[in-house]
BAZA-954208 format. One line per 8 residues: their letters; for each residue x, y, z of C-alpha. Coordinates in nm, 3 decimals. Layout:
BEGIN
A) X:Y:Z ~ ...
//
This chain:
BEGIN
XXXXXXXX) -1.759:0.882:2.582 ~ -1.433:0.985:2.454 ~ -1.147:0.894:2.698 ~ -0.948:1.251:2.775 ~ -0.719:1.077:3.049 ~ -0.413:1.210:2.851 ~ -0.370:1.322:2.514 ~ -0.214:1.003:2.431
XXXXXXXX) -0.560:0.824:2.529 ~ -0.710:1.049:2.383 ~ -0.561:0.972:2.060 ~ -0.560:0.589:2.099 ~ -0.954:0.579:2.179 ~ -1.034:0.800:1.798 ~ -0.825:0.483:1.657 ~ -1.006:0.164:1.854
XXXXXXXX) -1.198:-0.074:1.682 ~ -1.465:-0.329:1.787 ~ -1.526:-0.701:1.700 ~ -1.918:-0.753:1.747 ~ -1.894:-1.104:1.910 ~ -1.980:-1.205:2.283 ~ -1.766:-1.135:2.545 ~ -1.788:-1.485:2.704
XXXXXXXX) -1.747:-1.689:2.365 ~ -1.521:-1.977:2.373 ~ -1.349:-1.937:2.061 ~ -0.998:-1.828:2.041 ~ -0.946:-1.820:1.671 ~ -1.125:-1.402:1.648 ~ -0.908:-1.317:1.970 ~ -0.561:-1.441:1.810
XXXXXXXX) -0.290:-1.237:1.614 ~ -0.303:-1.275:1.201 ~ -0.042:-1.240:0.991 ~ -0.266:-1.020:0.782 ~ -0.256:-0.722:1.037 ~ 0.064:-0.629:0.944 ~ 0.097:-0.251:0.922 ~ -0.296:-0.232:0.968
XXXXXXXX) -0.392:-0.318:1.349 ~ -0.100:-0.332:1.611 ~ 0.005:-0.648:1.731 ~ 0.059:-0.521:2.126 ~ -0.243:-0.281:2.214 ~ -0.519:-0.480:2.277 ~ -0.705:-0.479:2.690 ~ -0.661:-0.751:2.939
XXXXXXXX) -0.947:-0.960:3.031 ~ -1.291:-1.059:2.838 ~ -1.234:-0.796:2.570 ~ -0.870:-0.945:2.504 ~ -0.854:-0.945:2.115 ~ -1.165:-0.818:1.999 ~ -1.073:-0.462:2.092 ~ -0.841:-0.380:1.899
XXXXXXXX) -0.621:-0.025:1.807 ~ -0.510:0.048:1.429 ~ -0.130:0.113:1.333 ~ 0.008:0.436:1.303 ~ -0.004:0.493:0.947 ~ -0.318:0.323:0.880 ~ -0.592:0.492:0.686 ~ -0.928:0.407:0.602
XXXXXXXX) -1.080:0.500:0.314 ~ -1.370:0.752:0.228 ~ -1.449:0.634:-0.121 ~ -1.490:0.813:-0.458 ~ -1.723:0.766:-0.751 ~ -1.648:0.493:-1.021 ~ -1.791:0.632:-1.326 ~ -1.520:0.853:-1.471
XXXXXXXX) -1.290:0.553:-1.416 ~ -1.586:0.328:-1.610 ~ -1.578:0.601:-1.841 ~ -1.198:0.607:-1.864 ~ -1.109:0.259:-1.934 ~ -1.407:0.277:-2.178 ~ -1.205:0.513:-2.412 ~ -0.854:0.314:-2.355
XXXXXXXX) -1.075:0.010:-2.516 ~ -1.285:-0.181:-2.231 ~ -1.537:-0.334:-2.403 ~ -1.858:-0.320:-2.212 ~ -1.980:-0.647:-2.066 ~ -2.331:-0.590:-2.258 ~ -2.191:-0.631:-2.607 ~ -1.920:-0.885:-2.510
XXXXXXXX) -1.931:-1.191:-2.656 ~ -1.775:-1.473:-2.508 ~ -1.719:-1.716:-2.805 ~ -1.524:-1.427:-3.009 ~ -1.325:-1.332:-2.703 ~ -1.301:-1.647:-2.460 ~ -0.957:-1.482:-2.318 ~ -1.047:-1.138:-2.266
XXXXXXXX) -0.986:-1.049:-1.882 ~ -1.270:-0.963:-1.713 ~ -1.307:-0.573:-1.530 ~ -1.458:-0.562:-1.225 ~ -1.532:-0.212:-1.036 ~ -1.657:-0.250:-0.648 ~ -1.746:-0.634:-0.726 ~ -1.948:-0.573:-1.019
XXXXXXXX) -1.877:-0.678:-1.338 ~ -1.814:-0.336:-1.611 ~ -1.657:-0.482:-1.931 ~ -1.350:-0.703:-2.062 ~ -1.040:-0.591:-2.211 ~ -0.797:-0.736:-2.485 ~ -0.448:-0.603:-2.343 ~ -0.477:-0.614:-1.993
XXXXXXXX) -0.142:-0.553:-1.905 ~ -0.140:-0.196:-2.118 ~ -0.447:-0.119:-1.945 ~ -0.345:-0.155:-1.584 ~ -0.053:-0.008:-1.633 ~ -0.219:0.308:-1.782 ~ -0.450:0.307:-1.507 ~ -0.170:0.272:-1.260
XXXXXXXX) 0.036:0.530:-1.378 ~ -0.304:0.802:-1.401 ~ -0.345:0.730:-0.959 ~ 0.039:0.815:-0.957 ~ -0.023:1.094:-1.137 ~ -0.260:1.184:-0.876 ~ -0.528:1.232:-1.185 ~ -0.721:0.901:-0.996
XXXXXXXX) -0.775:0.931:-0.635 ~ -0.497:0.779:-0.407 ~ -0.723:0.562:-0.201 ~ -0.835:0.358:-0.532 ~ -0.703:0.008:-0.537 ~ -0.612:-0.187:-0.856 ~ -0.592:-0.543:-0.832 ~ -0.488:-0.780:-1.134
XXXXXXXX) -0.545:-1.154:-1.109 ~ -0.315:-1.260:-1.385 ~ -0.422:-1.672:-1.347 ~ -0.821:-1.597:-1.277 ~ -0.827:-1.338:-1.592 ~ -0.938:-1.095:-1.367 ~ -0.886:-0.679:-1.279 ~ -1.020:-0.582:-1.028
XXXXXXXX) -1.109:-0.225:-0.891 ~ -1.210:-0.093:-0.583 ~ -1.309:0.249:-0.476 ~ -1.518:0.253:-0.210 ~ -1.564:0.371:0.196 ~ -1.416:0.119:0.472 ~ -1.130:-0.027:0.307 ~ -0.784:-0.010:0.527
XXXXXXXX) -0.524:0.105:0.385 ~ -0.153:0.155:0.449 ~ 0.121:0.408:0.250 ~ 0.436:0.260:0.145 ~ 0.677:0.390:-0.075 ~ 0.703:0.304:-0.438 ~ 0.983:0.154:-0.670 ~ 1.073:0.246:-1.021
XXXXXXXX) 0.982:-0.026:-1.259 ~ 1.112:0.090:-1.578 ~ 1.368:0.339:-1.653 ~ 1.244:0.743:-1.718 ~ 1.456:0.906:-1.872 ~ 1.197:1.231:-1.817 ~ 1.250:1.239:-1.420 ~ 1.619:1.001:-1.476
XXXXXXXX) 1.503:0.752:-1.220 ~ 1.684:0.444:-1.286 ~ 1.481:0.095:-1.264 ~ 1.435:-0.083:-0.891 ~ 1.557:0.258:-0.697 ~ 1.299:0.428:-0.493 ~ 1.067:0.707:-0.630 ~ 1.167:0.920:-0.336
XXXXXXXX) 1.464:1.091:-0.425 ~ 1.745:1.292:-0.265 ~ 1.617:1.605:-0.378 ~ 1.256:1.582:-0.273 ~ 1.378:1.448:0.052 ~ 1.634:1.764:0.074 ~ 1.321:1.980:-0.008 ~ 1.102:1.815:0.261
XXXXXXXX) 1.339:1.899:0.551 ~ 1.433:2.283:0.405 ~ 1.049:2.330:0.417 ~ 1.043:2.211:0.801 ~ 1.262:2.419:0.896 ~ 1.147:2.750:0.707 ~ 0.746:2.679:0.606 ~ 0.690:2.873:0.334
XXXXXXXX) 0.408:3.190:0.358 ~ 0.218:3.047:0.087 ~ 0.030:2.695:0.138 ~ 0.001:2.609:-0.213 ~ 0.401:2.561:-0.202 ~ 0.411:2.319:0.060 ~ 0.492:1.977:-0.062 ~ 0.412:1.788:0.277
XXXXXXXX) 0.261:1.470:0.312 ~ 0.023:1.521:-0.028 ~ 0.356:1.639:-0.268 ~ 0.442:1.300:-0.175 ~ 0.148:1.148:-0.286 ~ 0.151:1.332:-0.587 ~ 0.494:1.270:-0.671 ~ 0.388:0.912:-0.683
XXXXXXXX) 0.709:0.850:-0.409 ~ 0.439:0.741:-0.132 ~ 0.150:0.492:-0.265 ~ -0.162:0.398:-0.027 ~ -0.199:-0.040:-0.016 ~ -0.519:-0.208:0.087 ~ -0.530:-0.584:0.197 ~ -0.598:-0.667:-0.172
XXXXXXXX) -0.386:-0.517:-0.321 ~ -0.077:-0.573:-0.108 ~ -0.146:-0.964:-0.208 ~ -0.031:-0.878:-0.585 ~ 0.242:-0.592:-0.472 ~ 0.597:-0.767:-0.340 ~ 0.719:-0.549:-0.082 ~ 1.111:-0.547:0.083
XXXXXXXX) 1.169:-0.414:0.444 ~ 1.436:-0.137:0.416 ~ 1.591:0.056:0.113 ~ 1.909:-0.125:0.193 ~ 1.749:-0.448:0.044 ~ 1.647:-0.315:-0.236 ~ 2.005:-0.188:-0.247 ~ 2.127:-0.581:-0.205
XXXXXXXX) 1.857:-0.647:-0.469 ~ 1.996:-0.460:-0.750 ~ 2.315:-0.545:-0.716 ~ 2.261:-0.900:-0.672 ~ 2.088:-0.917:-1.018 ~ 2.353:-0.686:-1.176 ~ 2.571:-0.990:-1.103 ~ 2.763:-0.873:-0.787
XXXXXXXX) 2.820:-1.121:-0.528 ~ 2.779:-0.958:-0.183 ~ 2.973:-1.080:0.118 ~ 2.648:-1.170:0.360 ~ 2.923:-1.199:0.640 ~ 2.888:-0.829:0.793 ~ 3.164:-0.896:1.099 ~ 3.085:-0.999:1.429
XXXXXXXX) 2.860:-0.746:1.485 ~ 2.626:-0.888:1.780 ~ 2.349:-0.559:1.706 ~ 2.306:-0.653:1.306 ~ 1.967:-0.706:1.213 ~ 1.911:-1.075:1.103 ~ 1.798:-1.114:0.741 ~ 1.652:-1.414:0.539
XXXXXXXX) 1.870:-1.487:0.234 ~ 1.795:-1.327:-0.038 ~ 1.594:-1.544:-0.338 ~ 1.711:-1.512:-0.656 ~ 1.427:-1.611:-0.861 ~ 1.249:-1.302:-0.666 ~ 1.048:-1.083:-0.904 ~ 1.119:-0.730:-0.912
XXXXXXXX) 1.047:-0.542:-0.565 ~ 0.733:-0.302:-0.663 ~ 0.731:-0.103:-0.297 ~ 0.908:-0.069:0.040 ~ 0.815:-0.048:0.394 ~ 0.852:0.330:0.551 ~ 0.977:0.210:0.826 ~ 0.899:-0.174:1.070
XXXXXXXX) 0.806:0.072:1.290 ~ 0.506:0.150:1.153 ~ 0.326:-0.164:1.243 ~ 0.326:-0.022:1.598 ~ 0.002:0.191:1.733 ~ -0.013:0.509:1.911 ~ 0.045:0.353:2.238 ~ 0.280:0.100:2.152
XX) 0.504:0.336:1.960 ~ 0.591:0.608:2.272
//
């Protein structure tokens, strides 16, 4: 029965989740806290007693997908060259990256690398549905796509890879920009009569500023904490040496050094907040 205690409760319960295993078992391995949670289950709300790490509560932002049909994106990559896995032949092509969709098998490809990207760019278009996730294996040979229900995802926001001159985003900034961020809080403060002019939470989305991660996925994606070190980032590849000495301020935040043989930053966390649940976040 739903728990209607408070309206914080309330909340919490529609966001529990179960681990089917006894009660009374002796192992502690299921009960303990993974690394891989982060941003999906929160690492403080779980009960005291028997149930202690089984139950669990997911993060704030976390989402779990519905799922979407695969065959227009079958039929998609099919036009942008996939050869079908029935007429491929292995001896003529033994280099050709294999296509998966949902674990099965659809075709090979030639240029994988123009072919992710294309399909990359069509979810951040908003032309594929934002829940799909596009995984490239670049030592197994493999792509792999998955749209279907039960996946959890997380949003994070994106970073420019490549220069547009179209939109002038400059390489490694953020896809959210000033403006869109200006237009965000002008519409909180006067919503406008007519829905359909409403960016919200979606206008993100569609912008391609906010992009939804699943645990696959985020293995192939590198992802940096704040905007400010993406901001250290740049500017320690354009060849500026940063002072890491920031005074003797006792409240700074603690950072690992920064690498740099790091590959280009593809997203950035919202906020380290958002690993948090309901509970854990009042």
């Amino acid at each position: 029965v739903l728990n209607r205690y408070t309206f914080a409760s309330t909340l919490s319960h529609l966001r529990r989740t179960n681990t089917p295993i006894g009660r009374d078992g002796k192992l502690a391995k299921p009960r303990q806290l993974h690394n891989t949670h982060w941003g999906l289950v929160c690492p403080a709300e779980t009960p005291e007693g028997q149930a202690c790490g089984l139950v669990k509560n997911l993060s704030l932002m976390c989402y779990v997908s519905v799922g979407s049909p695969s065959e227009p994106l079958i039929e998609f990559m099919i036009n942008r060259g996939m050869e079908v896995v029935e007429e491929y032949e292995p001896l003529r092509y033994p280099h050709a990256t294999k296509i998966f969709v949902n674990g099965v098998w659809v075709g090979v490809h030639q240029d994988p690398k123009h072919l992710v990207s294309q399909v990359l760019d069509t979810r951040r278009k908003s032309y594929l549905q934002y829940e799909v996730s596009l995984v490239r294996e670049i030592r197994d040979q493999e792509f792999k796509i998955f749209s279907d229900a039960g996946r959890v995802m997380r949003p994070v926001f994106t970073v420019q890879q490549e220069d547009d001159p179209e939109t002038g985003l400059a390489k490694g900034h953020l896809v959210l920009s000033k403006d869109l961020v200006n237009k965000l809080a002008k519409e909180q403060a006067e919503p406008p009569e007519d829905e359909s002019e409403k960016i919200g939470w979606e206008g993100l989305i569609r912008a391609g500023a906010v992009e939804y991660l699943d645990a696959e996925e985020e293995e192939t994606s590198m992802i940096c904490m704040t905007p400010e070190d993406l901001e250290l980032y740049r500017a320690q590849k354009a060849g500026i040496s940063l002072d890491d000495d920031a005074g003797d301020d006792p409240n700074r935040r603690l950072k690992t050094k920064t690498n740099p043989t790091t590959h280009m930053y593809t997203h950035c966390e919202i906020h380290p907040s958002m690993i948090l649940g309901i509970c854990a976040s009042i």
